[in-house]
Structures are given as structure tokens and as C-alpha cells.
C-alpha positions as CSV (number, residue, x, y, z in Angstrom):
1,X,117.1,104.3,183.8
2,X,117.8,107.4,182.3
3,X,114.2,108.9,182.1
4,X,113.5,107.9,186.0
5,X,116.8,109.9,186.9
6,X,115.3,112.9,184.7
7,X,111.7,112.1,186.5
8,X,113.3,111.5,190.3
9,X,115.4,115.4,189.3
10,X,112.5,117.2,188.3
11,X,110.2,116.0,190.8
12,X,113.1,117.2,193.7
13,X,113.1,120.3,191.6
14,X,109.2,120.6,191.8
15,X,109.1,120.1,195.4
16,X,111.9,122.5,196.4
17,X,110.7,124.9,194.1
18,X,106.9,124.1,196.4
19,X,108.7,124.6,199.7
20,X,110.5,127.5,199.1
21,X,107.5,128.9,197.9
22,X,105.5,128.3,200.5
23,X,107.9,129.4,203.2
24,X,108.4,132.6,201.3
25,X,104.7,133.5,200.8
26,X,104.0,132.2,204.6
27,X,106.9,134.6,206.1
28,X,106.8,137.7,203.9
29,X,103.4,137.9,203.1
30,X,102.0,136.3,206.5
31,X,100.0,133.9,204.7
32,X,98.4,130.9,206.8
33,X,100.0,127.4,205.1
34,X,97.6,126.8,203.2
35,X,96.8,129.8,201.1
36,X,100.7,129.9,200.9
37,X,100.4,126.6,199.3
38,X,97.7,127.6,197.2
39,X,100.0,130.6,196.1
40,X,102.6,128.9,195.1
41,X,100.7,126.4,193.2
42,X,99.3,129.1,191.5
43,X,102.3,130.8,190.7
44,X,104.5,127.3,189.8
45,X,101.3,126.3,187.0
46,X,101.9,130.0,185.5
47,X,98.3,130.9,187.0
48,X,99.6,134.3,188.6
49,X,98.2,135.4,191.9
50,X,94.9,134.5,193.4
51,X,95.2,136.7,197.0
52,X,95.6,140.2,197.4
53,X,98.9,140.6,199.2
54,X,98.6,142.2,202.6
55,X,102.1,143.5,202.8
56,X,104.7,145.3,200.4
57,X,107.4,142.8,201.6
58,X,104.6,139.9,200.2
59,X,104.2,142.0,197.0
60,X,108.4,142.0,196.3
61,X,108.2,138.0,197.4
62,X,105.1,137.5,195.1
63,X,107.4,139.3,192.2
64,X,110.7,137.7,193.1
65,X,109.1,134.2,193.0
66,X,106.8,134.8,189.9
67,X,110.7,135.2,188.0
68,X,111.9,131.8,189.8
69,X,109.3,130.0,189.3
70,X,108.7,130.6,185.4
71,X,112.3,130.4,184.6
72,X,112.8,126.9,186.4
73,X,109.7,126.2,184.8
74,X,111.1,127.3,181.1
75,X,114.8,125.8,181.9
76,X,113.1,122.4,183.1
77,X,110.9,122.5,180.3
78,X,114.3,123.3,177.6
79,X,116.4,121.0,179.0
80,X,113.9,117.9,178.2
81,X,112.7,118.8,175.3
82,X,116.5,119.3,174.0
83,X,117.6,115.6,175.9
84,X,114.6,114.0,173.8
85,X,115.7,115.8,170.5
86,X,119.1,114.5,171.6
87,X,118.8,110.7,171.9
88,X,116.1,110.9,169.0
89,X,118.3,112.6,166.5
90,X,122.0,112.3,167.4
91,X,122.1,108.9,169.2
92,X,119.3,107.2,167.4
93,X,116.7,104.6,168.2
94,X,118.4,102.5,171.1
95,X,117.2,98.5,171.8
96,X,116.7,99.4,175.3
């Protein structure tokens, strides 16, 4: 039960992380929806930028999100590598 809670939170993370993304590349760097979905795809996998940005509004947005995205990816990433390390080595093996 534990793990699906983990997977349901990171998954909502993920897909917030996608829209707010995606509305941010579409409003401040006038993106169409798509290429602002391919942004932040790119930007979420740690892939960088694959458009030029057309505006300096786009450019701070690009910058802003590149930090969001790659800590939330580095915190998510932490966080269940320290709740495995966790049940492994302070709880034990359960009979679950």
C-alpha cells in the first residue's frame, strides 16, 4: 500500500510539475501547446532546451523552470532512495 501512495505522489508531482511547465513556456515564451509540451518534457528528463526562445520573458521562464524542475527531480529522486534505505535497513524485511 505504501509504494502505490509513493507511486500515486510522484506521478501527481510529475504531472503538475508537466502543467505548470507547459503553461509557463506557452504564456511567457508564446509557444504553441505542443512545443511547450515538448519543452518541458525536455527540461523535466534533464535534456535542456530544444527551441530557441523567442522572447527574454521565455528565456527567464526557461531558467526559472530549468531550477524547479531539476530540484523536484533531485528531492523526488532523495526522498525514495532514503524511504528504501529506510525500510531495508532500520525496519527490516517485512512479511507483507
Amino acid at each position: 500500500m505504501e509504494s502505490t501512495n509513493i507511486l500515486y505522489n510522484v506521478g501527481l508531482l510529475f504531472a503538475t510539475l508537466l502543467t505548470v511547465g507547459m503553461v509557463g513556456f506557452h504564456y511567457f515564451a508564446g509557444l504553441n501547446w505542443v512545443e511547450s509540451f515538448q519543452c518541458t518534457a525536455f527540461y523535466i528528463s534533464g535534456l535542456g532546451s530544444n527551441v530557441d526562445l523567442p522572447t527574454d520573458t521565455g528565456k527567464i521562464w526557461s531558467g526559472i523552470f530549468a531550477i524547479i524542475s531539476t530540484t523536484t527531480l533531485v528531492g523526488i529522486s532523495v526522498n525514495i532512495v532514503s524511504h528504501i534505505i529506510e525500510n531495508k535497513y532500520l525496519h527490516g524485511p517485512t512479511s507483507h
